[in-house]
DRENZAKE-293949 format. One record per residue (C-alpha): residue in one letter; x, y, z. Coordinates in steps of 0.2 Angstrom, whole numbers, padded with zeros to 4 digits, always signed. Layout:
AXYZ;...
This chain:
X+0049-0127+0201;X+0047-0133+0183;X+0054-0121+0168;X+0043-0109+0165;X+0041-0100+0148;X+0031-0083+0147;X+0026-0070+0131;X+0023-0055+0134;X+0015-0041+0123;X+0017-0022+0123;X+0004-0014+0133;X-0012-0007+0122;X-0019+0010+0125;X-0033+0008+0138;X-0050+0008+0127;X-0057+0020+0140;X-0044+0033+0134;X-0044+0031+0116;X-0062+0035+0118;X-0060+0052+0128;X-0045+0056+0114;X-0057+0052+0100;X-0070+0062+0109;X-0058+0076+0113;X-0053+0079+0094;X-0071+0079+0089;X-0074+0094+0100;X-0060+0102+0092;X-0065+0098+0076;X-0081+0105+0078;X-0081+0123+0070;X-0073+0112+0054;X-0089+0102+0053;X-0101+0115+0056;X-0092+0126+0041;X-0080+0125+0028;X-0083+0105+0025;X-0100+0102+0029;X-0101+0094+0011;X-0086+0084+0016;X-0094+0076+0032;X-0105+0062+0029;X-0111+0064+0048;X-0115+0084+0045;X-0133+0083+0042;X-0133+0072+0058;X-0137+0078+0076;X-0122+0072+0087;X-0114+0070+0096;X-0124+0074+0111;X-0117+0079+0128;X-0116+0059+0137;X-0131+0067+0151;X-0145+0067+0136;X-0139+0052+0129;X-0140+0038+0143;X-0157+0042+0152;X-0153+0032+0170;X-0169+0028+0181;X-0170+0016+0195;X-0185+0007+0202;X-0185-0001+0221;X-0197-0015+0228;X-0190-0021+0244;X-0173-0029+0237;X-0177-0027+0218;X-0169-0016+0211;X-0171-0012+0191;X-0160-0002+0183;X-0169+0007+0168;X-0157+0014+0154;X-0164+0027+0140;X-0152+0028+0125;X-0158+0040+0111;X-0157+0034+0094;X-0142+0033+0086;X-0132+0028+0102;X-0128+0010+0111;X-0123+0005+0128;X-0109-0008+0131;X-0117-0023+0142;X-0102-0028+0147;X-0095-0011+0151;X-0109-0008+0165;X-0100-0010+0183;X-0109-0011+0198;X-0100-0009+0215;X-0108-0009+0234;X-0104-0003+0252;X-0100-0018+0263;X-0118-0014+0269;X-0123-0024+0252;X-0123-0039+0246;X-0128-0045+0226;X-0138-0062+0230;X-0144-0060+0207;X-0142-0050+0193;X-0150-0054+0174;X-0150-0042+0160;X-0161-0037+0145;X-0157-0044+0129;X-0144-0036+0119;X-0140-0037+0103;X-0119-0042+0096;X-0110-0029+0087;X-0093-0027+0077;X-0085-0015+0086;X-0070-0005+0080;X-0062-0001+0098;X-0069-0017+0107;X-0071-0032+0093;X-0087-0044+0096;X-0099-0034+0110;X-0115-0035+0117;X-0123-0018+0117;X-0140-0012+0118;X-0152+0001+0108;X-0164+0014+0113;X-0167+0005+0132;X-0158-0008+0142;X-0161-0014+0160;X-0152-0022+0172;X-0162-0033+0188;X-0154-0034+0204;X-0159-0044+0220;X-0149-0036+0233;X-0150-0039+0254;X-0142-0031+0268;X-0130-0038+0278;X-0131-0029+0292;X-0147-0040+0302;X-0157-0024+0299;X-0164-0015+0284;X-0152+0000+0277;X-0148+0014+0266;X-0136+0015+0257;X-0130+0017+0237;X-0126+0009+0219;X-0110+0014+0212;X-0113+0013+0192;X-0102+0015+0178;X-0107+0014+0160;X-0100+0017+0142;X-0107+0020+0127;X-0105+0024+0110;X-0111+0038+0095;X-0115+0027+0078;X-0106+0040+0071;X-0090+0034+0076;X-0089+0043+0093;X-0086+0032+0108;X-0089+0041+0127;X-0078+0040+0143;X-0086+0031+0158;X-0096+0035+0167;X-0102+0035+0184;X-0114+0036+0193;X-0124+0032+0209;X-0141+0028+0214;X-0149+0027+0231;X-0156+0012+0240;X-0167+0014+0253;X-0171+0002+0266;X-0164-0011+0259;X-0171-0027+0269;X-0163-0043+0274;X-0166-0056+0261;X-0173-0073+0267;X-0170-0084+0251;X-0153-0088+0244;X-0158-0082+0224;X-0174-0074+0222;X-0179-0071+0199;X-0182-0058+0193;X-0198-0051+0193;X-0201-0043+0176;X-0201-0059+0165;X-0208-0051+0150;X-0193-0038+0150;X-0179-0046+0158;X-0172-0062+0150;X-0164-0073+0163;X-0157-0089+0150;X-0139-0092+0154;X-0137-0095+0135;X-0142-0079+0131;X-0130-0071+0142;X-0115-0082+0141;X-0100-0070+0145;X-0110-0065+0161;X-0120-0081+0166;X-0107-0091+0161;X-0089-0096+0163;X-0078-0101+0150;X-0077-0120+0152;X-0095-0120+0153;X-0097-0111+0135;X-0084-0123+0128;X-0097-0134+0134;X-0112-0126+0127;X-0102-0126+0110;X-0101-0143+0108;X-0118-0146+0111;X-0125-0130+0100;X-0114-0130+0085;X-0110-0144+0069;X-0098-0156+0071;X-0085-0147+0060;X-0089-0131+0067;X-0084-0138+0085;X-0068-0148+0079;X-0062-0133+0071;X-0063-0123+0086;X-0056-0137+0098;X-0041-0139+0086;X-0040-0120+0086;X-0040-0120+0105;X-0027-0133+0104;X-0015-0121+0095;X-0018-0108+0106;X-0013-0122+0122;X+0002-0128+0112;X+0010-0114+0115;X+0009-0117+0134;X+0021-0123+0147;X+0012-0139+0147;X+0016-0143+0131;X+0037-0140+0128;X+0044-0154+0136;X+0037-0165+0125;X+0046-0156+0111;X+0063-0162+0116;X+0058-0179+0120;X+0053-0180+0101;X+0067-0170+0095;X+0079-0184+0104;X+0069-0200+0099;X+0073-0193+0080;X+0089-0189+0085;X+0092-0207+0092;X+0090-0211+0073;X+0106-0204+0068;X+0110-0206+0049;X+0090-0214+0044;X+0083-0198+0050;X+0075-0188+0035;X+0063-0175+0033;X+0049-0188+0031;X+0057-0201+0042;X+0055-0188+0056;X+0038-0182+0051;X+0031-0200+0052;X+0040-0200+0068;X+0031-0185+0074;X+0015-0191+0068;X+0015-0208+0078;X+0019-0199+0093;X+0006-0187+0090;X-0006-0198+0088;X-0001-0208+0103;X-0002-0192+0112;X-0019-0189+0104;X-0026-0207+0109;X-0023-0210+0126;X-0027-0192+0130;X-0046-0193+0122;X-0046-0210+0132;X-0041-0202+0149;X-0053-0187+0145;X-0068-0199+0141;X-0065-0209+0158;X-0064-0192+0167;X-0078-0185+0160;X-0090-0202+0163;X-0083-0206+0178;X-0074-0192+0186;X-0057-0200+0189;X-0043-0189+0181;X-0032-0203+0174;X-0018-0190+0175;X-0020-0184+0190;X-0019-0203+0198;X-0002-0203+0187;X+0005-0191+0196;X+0013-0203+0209;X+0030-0205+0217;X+0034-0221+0211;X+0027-0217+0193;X+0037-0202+0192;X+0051-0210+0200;X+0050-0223+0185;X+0046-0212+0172;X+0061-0202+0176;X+0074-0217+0176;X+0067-0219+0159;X+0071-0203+0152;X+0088-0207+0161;X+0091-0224+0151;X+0087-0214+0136;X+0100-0199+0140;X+0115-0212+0142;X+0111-0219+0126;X+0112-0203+0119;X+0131-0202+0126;X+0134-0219+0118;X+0135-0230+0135;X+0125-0242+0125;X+0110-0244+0111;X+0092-0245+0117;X+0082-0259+0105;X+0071-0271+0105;X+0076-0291+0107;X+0079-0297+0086;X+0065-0308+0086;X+0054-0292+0090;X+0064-0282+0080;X+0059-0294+0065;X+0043-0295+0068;X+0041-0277+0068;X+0054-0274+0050;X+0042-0285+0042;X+0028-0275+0047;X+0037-0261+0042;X+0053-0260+0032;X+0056-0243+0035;X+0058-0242+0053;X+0072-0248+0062;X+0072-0255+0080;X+0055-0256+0085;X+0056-0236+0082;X+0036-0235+0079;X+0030-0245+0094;X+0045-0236+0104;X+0040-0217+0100;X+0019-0224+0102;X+0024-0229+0120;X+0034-0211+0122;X+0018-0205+0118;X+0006-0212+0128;X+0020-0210+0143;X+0019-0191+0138;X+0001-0188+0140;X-0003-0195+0155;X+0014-0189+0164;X+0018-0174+0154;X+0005-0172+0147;X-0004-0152+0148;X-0012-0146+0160;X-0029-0141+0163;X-0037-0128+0151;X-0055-0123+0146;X-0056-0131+0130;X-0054-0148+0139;X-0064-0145+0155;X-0078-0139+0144;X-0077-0155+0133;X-0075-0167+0150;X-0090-0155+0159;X-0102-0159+0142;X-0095-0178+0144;X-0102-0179+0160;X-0117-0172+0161;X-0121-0180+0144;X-0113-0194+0145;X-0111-0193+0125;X-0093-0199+0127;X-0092-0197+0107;X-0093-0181+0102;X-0085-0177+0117;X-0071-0188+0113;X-0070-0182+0095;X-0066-0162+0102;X-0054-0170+0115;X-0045-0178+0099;X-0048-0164+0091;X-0039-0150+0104;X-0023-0162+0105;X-0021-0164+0087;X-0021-0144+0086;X-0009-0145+0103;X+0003-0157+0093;X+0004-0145+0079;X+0023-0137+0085;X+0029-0156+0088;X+0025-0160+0070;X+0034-0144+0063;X+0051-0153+0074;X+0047-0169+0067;X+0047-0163+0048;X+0061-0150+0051;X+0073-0163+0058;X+0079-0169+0045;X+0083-0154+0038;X+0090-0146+0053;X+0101-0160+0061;X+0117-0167+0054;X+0117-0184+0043;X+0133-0192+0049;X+0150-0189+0059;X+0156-0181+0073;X+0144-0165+0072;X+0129-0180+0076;X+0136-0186+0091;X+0140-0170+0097;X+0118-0167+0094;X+0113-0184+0102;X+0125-0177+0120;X+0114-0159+0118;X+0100-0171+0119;X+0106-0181+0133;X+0108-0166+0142;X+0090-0161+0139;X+0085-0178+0144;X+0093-0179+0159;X+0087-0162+0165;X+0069-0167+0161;X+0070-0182+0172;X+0073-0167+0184;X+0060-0158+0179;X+0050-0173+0183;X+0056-0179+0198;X+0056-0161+0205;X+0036-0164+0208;X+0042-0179+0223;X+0058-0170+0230;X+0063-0155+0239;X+0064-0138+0226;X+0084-0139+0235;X+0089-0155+0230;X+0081-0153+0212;X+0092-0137+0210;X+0109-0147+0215;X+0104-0160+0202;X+0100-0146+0190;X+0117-0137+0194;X+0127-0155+0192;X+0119-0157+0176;X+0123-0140+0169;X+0142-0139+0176;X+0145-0156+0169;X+0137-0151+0153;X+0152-0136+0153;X+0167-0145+0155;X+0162-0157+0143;X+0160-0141+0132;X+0178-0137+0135;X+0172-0122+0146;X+0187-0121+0158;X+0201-0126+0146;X+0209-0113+0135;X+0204-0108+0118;X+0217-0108+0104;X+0222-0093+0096;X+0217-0100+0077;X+0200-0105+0083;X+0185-0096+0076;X+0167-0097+0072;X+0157-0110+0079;X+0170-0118+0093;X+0170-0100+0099;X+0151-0099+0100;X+0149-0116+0109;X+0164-0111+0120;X+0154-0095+0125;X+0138-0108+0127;X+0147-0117+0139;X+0154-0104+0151;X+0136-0097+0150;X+0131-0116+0157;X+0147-0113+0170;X+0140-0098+0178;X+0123-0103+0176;X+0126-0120+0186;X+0135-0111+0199;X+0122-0100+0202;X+0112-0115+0204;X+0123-0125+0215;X+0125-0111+0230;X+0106-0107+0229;X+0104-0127+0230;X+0117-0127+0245;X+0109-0114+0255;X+0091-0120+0252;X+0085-0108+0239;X+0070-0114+0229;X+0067-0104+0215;X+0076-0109+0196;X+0075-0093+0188;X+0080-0084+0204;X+0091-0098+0213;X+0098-0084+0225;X+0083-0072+0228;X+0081-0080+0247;X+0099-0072+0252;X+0094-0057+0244;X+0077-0056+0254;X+0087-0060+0270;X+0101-0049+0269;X+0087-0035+0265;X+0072-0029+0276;X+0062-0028+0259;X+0045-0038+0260;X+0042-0052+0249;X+0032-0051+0235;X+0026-0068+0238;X+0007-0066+0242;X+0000-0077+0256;X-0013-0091+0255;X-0020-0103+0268;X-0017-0119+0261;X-0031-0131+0263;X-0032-0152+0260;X-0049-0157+0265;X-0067-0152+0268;X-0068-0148+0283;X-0053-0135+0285;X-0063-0127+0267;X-0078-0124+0278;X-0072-0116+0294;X-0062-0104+0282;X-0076-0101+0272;X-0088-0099+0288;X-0075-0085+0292;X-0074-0078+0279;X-0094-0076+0278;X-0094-0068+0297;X-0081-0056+0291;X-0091-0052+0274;X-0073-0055+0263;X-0076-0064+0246;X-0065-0078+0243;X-0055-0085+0231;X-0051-0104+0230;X-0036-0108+0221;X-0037-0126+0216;X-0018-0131+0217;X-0005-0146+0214;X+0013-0149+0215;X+0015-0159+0199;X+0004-0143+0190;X+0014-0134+0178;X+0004-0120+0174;X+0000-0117+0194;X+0018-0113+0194;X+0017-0101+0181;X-0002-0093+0189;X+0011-0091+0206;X+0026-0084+0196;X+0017-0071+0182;X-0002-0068+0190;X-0002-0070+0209;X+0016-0060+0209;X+0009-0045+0199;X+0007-0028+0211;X-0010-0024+0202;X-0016-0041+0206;X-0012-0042+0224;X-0021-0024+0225;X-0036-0031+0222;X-0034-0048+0231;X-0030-0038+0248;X-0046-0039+0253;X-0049-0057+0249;X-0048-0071+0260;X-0037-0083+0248;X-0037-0100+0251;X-0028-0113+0242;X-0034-0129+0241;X-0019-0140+0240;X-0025-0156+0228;X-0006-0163+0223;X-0013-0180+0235;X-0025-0184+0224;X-0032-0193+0238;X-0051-0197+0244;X-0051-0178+0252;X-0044-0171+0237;X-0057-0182+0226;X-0070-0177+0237;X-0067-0159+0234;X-0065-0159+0216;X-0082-0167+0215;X-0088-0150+0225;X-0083-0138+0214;X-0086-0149+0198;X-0064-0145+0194;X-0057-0159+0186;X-0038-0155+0189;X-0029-0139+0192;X-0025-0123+0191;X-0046-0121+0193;X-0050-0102+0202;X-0068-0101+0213;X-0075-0087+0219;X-0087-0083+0233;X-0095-0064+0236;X-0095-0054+0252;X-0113-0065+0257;X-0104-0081+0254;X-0113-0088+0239;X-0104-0097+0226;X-0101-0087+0209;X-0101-0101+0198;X-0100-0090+0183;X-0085-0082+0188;X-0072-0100+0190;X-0057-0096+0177;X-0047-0112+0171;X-0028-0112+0167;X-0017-0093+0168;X-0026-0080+0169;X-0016-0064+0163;X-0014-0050+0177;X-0023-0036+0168;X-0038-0051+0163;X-0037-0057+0180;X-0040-0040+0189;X-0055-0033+0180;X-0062-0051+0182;X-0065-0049+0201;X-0068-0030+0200;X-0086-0034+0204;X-0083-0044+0220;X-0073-0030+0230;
């Protein structure tokens, strides 16, 4: 029940109906062309557009259970590979599919593409699943595009099967090697998943080339839940340092802590990747937490000036003479935050870093590998380096206004030893520690006693604050009382109770070992369902968030219903949980597997990390 935080964008205009509104106009615009401004139009000597029918030229060809789908394109025009969408009866089941080689374009509506000129095909190898050979159908939909400038609407399509036989091999090639390509690397947003690309990047690309695009990757995760709690961890170690703290005292600060950060989690990924034990994962353990959290406690009652946290003097010398502009041990202090932070804290699992731990692997090149690792946490530790250089600006030098900071910062301390200990306690009891904290946070802001009538600007701001924290806590307390779970909704289970309004919680069976995985997935086969595994732990920030913004979403559950959803519960970290890991090659959560109607793996489909909703939804299209 960690915090979660969540952007959110304004919603684009589906590139299927800008293309039918571009389309559209051109058809009004027509007569124009064809007359007064013929000498105007730098496409009027051309002939287009075409109606879509003479354009794309569909045929099929049928051998037992290979089918090729043939595409004739005139010239002048492209086909979008990725836009091609095929869907079956439950009398059908996809064993392979490869496609032709396309060629990457700059598109204007869809960016980089794959798209094909003058002919494409696609090779299917597709059984009944009925016992029995069967007709049945293809359902295809296509998009293409007018070089002119004029994109098409969908379409779609269908193409008949007939008696389709019961295939007797799990994958059968495809038969027309000299047309059809079947490489993975050629076909890497199809054949591929995305960890597995980050993977293939390393080992295709220069050195800089792949450091830059891990420290871009970083950015991108440090912008994660993962990654925010180690901002007020920093943000108090420099405020521990009261008047000494600069704008480059800070940022040297930062860097140490960075760095430490950067270290121990290229160390832990290297192990992971050579020898398959997730060093974070095994960190993720009552008693460490436990520990962890006292700590974070120690440092929170030193912010309130209960005592001063420092080394013994004969260290402390030791480390002055090393270092005459570090006080207390400060740089071996925040280097030990930092390697505390990324093995308990640390982020969560992402593609960039499962790509760099699968290329460790099955190289077992641990330094390059290693270097992208580096590389991706320097990129993540990016926002921490801003607070570190900004501190000294931002926070007061002396006086009453800097003990009045440090508190803030105790407060954030103390609800972050929550935050941890929430992974190895009841969600109730962490929101009655939550509620204590924030209620006790408001009366020391004065948020029950009277405001004087001279008072103005910034006491009456702080005042508001803390009645906010008042009401908030409260909140917080009854839901904690009356066994609500939820933070950002600590009294949505009285709502649901009082109301005969189904939950908008959607329903997995939850899963621990082998053995329970294959009697569901042997069900799931007889019943012809696909399947998602959802590759879940309690101490798994962003598994939170895949529950709260993807697995909640209406659209999303739509096209789950006729799923059979497991989740496979791996917060033990135990030998079962090891063992299934290994299976599926996930080196911690959030991981998402997929299995078709037939009940083969569709290794190319897994997804690491949050998946956005719309994202999420096309992604399984092909499987319902």
């Amino acid at each position: 029940m960690p915090v979660v935080f969540q952007s959110f964008v304004l919603p684009r205009l589906g590139a299927s109906m800008v293309a039918a509104l571009m389309l559209f106009l051109l058809q009004l615009s027509a007569p124009v062309q064809a007359g007064l401004f013929d000498n105007a139009n730098p496409f009027a000597s051309q002939k287009g557009p075409l109606p879509v029918e003479q354009v794309y030229l569909l045929d099929s060809e049928q051998v037992d259970g290979q089918v090729k789908l043939i595409w004739t394109i005139q010239d002048g025009y492209y086909l979008y590979r990725d836009k091609i969408e095929l869907s079956y009866g439950t009398e059908v089941a996809e064993l392979n599919r490869s496609y032709s080689d396309a060629v990457q374009k700059d598109d204007p509506l869809f960016g980089q593409v794959w798209v094909y000129h003058n002919q494409a095909l696609v090779n299917l190898d597709l059984t009944s699943t009925t016992g029995q050979p069967v007709d049945s159908k293809i359902s295809i939909t296509y998009q293409g595009c007018w070089d002119g400038g004029i994109c098409y609407p969908p379409v779609t399509t269908t193409v008949d099967l007939k008696q389709l036989p019961v295939s007797t091999a799990a994958v059968t090639p495809a038969t027309d090697t000299a047309q059809v390509s079947t490489a993975p690397a050629t076909y890497a947003p199809l054949a591929q998943s995305e960890q597995d690309r980050f993977a293939a990047m390393i080992s295709g690309s220069s050195l800089l080339l792949t450091l830059g695009a891990f420290f871009v990757a970083g950015l991108a995760l440090a912008l994660t839940p993962c990654v925010f709690p180690m901002i007020p961890i920093l943000s108090s170690i420099i405020a521990g340092q009261g008047h000494r703290t600069t704008a480059m005292h800070g940022f040297m600060l930062s860097l140490v802590y960075v760095l430490a950060v950067a270290v121990t989690y290229t160390i832990a990924g290297v192990i992971a990747g050579l020898f398959g034990e997730n060093l974070q994962a095994a960190f993720q353990n009552a008693w460490i937490i436990g520990l962890f959290s006292f700590v974070f406690v120690l440092l929170s009652l030193s912010m309130f000036g209960f005592y001063e946290l420092q080394l013994p003097n004969a260290l402390q010398s030791r480390l002055n003479n090393l270092s005459n502009s570090q006080k207390g041990g400060s740089v071996m202090g925040v280097a030990i935050m930092g390697l505390l932070s990324a093995l308990i804290v640390g982020p969560c699992m992402a593609a960039p870093l499962a790509g760099a731990l699968i290329y460790i692997g099955q190289t077992g090149d641990p330094l390059l590998g290693g270097a992208a690792l580096f590389s991706l946490s320097m990129g993540m530790g990016v926002p921490l380096l801003i607070v570190g250089a900004s501190a000294g600006k931002l926070l007061p030098k002396a006086g009453v206004w800097m003990e009045s900071v440090k508190a803030g910062f105790g407060v954030m301390l103390l609800l972050l030893a929550v935050w941890m200990l929430d992974r190895v306690i009841d969600d109730s009891i962490a929101l009655l520690l939550y509620a204590v904290i924030l209620l006790v946070a408001a009366v020391y802001m004065k948020a029950l006693d009277r405001l004087q009538d001279e008072a103005r600007g910034w006491r009456v701001f702080w005042k508001g604050i803390g009645v906010v924290l008042l009401l908030y806590g409260t909140l917080l307390f009854v839901g904690g009382m009356t066994g609500g779970t939820s933070l950002l909704q600590p009294l949505k289970h009285i709502a649901v109770a009082g109301s005969a309004q189904a939950s908008t919680e959607m329903h997995f069976v939850k899963v621990t070992n082998k053995s329970q995985l294959d009697q569901l997935l042997a069900e799931a086969k007889a019943q012809n369902k696909p399947v998602l595994l959802d590759f879940y732990a309690d101490w798994c920030v962003a598994c939170v968030e895949l529950d709260l913004f993807t697995f909640s979403d209406a659209g999303v559950q739509q096209g789950l219903s006729g799923f059979s959803r497991i989740k496979v519960d791996v917060t033990a970290n135990d030998d079962d949980a090891k063992e299934l890991s290994r299976d599926y090659s996930v080196i911690g959560p959030p991981a998402l597997i997929f299995y078709d109607r037939a009940g083969t793996l569709q290794a190319n489909m897994t997804l690491i990390g949050v998946i956005e909703p719309e994202v999420f939804i096309n992604h399984i299209a092909r499987l319902r």
